[in-house]
NUDRENTI-580643 format. One record per residue: z negated, y, x of N, C-alpha, C in turn; residue in one letter. Coordinates in steps of 0.02 Angstrom, whole numbers, padded with zeros to 5 digits, always signed. Atoms other than C-alpha are relative to their C-alpha. Layout:
N
ZYXZYXZYXa
...
***
This chain:
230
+00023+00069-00011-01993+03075+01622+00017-00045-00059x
-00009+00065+00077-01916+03003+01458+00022-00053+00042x
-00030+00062-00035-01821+02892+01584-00021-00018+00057x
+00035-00001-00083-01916+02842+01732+00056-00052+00055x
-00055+00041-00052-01811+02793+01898-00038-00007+00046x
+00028+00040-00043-01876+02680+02035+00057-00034+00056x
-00045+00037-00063-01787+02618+02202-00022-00065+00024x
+00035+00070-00054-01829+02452+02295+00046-00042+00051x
-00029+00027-00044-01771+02395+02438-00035-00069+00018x
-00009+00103-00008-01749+02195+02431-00023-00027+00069x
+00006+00032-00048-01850+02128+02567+00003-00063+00030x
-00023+00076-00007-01838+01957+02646-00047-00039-00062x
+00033+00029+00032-01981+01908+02551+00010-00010-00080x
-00027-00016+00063-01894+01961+02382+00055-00051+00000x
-00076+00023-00003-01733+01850+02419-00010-00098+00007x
-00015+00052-00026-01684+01666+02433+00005-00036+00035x
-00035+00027-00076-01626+01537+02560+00076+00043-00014x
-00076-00043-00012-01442+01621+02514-00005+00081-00010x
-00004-00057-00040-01508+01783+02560+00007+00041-00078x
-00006-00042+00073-01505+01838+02359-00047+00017-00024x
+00090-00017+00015-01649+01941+02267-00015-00073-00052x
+00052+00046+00037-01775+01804+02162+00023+00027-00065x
-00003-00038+00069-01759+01833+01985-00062+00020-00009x
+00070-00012-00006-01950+01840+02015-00009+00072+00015x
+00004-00080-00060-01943+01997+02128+00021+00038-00048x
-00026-00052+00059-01833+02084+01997-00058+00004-00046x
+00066-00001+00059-01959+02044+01870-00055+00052+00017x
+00068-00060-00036-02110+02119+01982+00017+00068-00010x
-00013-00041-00017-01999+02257+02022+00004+00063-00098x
-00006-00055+00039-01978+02317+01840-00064+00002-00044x
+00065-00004+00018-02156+02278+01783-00019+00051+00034x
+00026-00049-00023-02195+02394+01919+00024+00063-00012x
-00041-00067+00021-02079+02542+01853-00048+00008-00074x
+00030+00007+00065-02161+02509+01687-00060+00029+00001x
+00060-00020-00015-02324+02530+01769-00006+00063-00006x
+00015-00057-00021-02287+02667+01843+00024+00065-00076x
-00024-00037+00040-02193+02761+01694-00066+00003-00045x
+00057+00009+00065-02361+02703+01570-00040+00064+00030x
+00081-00062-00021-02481+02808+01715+00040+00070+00021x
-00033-00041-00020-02371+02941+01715-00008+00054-00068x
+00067-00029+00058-02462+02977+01521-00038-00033-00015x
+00059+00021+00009-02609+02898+01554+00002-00052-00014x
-00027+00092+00016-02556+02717+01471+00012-00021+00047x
+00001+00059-00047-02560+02622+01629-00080-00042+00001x
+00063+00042+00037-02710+02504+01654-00049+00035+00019x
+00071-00028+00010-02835+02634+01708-00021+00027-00069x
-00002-00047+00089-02785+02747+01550-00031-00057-00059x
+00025+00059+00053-02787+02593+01446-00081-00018+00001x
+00063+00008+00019-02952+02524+01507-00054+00052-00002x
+00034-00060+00013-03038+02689+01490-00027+00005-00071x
-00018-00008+00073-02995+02661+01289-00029-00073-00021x
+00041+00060+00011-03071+02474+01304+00069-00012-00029x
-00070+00047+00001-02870+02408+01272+00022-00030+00059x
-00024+00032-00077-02753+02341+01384+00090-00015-00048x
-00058+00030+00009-02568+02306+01368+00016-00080-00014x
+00006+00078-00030-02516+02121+01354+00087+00002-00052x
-00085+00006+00012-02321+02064+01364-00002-00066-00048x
-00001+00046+00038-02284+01969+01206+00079-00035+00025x
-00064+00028-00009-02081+01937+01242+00036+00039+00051x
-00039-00028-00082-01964+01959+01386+00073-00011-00017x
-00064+00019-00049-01770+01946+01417+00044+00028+00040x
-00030-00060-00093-01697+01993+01580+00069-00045-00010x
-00074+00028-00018-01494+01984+01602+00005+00025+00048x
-00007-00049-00088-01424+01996+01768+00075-00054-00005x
-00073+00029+00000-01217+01997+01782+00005-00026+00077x
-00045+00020-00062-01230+01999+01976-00082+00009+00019x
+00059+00001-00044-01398+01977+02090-00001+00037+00065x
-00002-00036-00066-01421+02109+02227-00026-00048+00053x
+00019+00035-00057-01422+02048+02413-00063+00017+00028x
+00035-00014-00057-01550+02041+02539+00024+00078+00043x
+00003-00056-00033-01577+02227+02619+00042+00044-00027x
-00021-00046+00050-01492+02309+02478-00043+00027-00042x
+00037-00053+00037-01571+02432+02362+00015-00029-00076x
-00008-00002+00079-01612+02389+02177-00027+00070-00033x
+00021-00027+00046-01624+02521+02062-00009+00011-00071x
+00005+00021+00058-01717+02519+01920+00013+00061-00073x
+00022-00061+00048-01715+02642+01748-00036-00048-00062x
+00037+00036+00055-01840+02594+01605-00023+00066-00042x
+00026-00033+00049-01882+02678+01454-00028-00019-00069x
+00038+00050+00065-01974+02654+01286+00059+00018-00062x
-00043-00016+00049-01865+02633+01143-00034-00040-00067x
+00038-00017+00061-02006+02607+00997-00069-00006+00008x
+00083+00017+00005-02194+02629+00982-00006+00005-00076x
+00030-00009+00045-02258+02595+00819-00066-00046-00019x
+00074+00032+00032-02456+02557+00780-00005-00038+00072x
+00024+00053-00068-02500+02409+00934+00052-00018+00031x
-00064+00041-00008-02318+02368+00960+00033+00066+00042x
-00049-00055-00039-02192+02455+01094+00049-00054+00027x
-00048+00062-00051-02046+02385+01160+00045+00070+00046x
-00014-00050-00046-01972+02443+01318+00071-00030+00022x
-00056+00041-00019-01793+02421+01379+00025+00018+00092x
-00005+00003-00063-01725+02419+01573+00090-00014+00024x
-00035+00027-00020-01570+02440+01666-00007+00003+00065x
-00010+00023-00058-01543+02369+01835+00092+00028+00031x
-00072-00041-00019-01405+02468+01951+00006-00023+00054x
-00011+00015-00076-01334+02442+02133-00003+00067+00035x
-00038-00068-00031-01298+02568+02269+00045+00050-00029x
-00023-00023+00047-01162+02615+02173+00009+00032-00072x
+00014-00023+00084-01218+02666+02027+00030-00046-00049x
-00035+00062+00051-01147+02488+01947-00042-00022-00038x
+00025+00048+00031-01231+02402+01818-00014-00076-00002x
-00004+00048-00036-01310+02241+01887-00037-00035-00063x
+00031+00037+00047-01397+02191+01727-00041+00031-00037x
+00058-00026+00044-01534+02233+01592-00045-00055-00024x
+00038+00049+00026-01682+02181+01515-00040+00032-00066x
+00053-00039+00053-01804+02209+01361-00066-00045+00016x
+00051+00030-00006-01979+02170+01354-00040+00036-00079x
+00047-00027+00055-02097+02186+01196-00070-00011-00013x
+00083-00009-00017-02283+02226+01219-00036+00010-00062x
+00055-00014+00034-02442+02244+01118-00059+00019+00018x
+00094-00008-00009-02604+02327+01132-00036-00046-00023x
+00061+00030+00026-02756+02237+01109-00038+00012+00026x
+00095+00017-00012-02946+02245+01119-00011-00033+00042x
+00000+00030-00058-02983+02240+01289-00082-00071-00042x
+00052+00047+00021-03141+02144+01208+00005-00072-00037x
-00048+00056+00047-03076+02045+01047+00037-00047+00021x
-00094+00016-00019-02895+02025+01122+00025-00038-00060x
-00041-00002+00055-02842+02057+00944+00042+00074-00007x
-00022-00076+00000-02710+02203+00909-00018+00039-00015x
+00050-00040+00023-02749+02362+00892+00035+00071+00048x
-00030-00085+00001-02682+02551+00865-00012+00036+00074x
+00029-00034-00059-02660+02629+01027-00052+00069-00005x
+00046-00067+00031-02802+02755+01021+00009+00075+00051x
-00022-00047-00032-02725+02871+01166+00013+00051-00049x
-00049-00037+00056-02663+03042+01098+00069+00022+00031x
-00077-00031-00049-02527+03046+01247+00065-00067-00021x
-00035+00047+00049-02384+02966+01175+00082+00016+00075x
-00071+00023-00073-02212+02914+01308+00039+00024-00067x
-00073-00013+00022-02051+02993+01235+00031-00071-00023x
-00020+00048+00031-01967+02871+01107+00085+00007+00038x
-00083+00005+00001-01747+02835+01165+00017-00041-00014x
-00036+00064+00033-01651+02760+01065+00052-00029+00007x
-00045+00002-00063-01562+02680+01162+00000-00081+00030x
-00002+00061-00005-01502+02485+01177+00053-00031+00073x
-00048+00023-00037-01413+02414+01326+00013-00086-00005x
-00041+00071+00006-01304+02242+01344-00045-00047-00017x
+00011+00062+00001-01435+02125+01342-00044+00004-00082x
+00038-00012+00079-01520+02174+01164-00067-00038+00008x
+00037+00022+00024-01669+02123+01101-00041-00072-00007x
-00009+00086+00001-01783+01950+01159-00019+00006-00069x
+00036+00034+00066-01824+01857+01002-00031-00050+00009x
+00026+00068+00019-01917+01714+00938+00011-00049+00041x
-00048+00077-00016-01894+01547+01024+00003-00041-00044x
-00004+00078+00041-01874+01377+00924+00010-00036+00043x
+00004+00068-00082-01921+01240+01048+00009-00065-00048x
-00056+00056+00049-01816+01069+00962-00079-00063+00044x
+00071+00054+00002-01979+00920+00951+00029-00053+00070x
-00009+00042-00057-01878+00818+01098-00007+00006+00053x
+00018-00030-00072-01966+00904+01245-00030-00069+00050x
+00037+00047-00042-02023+00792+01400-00052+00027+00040x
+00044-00031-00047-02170+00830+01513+00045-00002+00051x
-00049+00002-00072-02069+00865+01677-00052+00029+00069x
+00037-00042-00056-02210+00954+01793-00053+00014-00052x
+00046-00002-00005-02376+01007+01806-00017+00084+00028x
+00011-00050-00058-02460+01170+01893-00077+00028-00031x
+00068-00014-00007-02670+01191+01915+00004+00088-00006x
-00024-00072+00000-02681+01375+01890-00068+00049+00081x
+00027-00017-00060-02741+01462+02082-00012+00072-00017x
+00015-00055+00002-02804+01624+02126+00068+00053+00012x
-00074-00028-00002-02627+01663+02170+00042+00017-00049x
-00051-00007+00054-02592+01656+02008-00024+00068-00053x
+00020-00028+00047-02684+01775+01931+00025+00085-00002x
-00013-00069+00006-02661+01974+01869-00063+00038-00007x
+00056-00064+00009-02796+02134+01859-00038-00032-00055x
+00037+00018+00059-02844+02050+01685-00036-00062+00008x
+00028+00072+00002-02892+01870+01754+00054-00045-00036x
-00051+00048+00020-02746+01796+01664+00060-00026+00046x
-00039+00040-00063-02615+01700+01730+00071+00057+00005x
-00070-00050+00012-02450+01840+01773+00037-00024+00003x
-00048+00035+00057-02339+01821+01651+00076-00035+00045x
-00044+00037-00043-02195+01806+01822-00030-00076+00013x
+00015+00060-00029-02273+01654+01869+00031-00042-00037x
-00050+00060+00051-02222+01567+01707+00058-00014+00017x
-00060-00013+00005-02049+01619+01757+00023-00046+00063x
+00002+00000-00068-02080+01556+01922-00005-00075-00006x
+00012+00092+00022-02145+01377+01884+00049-00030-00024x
-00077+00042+00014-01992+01339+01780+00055+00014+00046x
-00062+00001-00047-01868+01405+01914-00033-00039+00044x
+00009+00051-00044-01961+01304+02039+00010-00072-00030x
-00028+00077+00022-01905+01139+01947+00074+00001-00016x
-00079+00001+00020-01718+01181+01927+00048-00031+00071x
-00041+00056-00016-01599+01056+02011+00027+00027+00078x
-00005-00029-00069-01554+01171+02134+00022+00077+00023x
+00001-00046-00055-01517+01337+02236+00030+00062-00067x
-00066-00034+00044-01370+01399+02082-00047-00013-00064x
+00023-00002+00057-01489+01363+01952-00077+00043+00008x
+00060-00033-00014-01639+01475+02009+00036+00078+00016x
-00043-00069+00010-01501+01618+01974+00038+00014-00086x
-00033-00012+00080-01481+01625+01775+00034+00030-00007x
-00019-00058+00011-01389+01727+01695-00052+00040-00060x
+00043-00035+00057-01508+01747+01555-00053-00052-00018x
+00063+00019+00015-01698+01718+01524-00045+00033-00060x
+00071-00012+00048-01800+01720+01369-00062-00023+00004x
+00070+00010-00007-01984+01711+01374-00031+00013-00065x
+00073-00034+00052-02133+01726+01226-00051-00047+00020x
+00068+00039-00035-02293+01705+01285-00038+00030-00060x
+00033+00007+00073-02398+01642+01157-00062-00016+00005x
+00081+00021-00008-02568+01592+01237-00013+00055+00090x
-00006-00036-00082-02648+01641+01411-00035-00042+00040x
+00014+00050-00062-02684+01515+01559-00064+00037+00031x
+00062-00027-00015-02848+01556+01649-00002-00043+00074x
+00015+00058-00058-02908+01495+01841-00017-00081-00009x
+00004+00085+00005-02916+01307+01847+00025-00020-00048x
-00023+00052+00064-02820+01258+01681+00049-00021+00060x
-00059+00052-00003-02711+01119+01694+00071+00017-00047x
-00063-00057+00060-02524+01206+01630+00053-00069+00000x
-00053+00055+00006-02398+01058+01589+00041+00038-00032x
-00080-00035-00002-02231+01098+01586+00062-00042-00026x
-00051+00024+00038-02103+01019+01461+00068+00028-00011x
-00059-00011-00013-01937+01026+01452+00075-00034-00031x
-00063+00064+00032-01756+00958+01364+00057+00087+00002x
-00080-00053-00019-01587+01062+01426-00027+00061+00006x
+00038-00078-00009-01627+01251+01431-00050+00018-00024x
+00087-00048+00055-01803+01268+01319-00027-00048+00060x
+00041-00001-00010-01944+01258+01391-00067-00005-00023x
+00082+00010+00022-02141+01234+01348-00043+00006+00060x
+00071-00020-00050-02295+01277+01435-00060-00011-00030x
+00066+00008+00066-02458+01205+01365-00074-00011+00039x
+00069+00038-00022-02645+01185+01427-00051-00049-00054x
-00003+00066+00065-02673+01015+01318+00042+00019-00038x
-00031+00013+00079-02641+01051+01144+00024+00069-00002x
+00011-00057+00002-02644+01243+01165+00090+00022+00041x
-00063-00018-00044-02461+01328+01201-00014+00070+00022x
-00006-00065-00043-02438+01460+01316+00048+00025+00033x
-00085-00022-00039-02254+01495+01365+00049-00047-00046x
-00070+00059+00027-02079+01452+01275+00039+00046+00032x
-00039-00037-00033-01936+01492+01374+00083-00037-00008x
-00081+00042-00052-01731+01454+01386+00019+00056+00039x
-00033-00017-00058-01648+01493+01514+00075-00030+00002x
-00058+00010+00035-01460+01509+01509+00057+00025+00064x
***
């Protein structure tokens, strides 16, 4: 299980008006491999809250060279390639039928105090196989969001929006800014960075700023998402 593999077959509800998967759906789809690989030694969210932690996704970036169709098969592989102290980062490739390479992603997590929700030493003693092991899309980093952002949108935060923790899931962010893109070819990146830096709650008010590919996400003064998209 150092490498956990996952299938998904792209349903309508996963896909577009042009019949292509969501970058959303992908997203779900490898959060849910993730899941499943964490409860596979106990680190998923029962294991976790058992220990009074919890996972929480600090940075994201997903590449995708080609977008699987409607009623095609994505397959996923994900593995961890560092745990040290509260910190793990996990990396992901995305395949076709073929066994082609349709894209990758990284994501970089932290424990915290399910209580606090300050970091904090995983206290498990079952530990996921480390591989070291980088594919094409490397490593998200940092953002730097440039002071000339505009408010461009809005979004009340619904029950639709929420995850197991009460926070807002972290796809949604991803989701809100592709629902404001110009049109059909731009809600198909090739490449998305994310760091989520706060956490949205039922009823905030999330304003959504914006200047060429960065992004902002803020409830008032308080930020909670920086993203480009590329």
């Amino acid at each position: 299980m150092n490498i956990w593999k996952d299938e998904y077959v792209l349903h309508t509800f996963m896909c577009d008006a042009e019949r292509k998967a969501r970058l959303t759906a992908i997203c779900h789809c490898m959060q849910e491999s993730a899941g499943r690989h964490a409860n596979a030694f106990r680190l998923g969210y029962e294991g976790m809250q058992a220990n009074g932690q919890a996972w929480v996704l600090n940075r994201m970036r997903v590449q995708i060279d080609d977008y699987p169709d409607w009623k095609s098969t994505l397959y996923v592989e994900t593995w961890v390639q560092l745990m040290r102290g509260p910190f793990s980062q996990r990396y992901f490739l995305l395949k076709n039928e073929k066994g082609e390479t349709m894209g990758s992603a990284n994501t970089f997590w932290v424990v915290i105090d399910a209580i606090t929700h300050k970091p904090k030493r995983l206290k498990s003693e079952a530990e996921i196989p480390v591989i070291d092991r980088i594919p094409s899309c490397g490593a998200a980093e940092k953002i730097g969001i440039p002071e000339n952002l505009q408010k461009t949108d809005n979004h009340i935060v619904r029950q639709s929006d929420l995850d197991l923790l009460h926070h807002v899931n972290n796809v949604k962010y991803l989701e809100w800014i592709l629902d404001i893109q110009p049109n059909i070819k731009a809600i198909r990146p090739r490449q998305i960075d994310l760091n989520f830096v706060g956490q949205a709650r039922l009823n905030d008010l999330v304003d959504i700023f914006n200047h060429q590919q960065f992004y902002q996400l803020k409830c008032g003064e308080m930020e909670i998402c920086r993203a480009v998209l590329t």
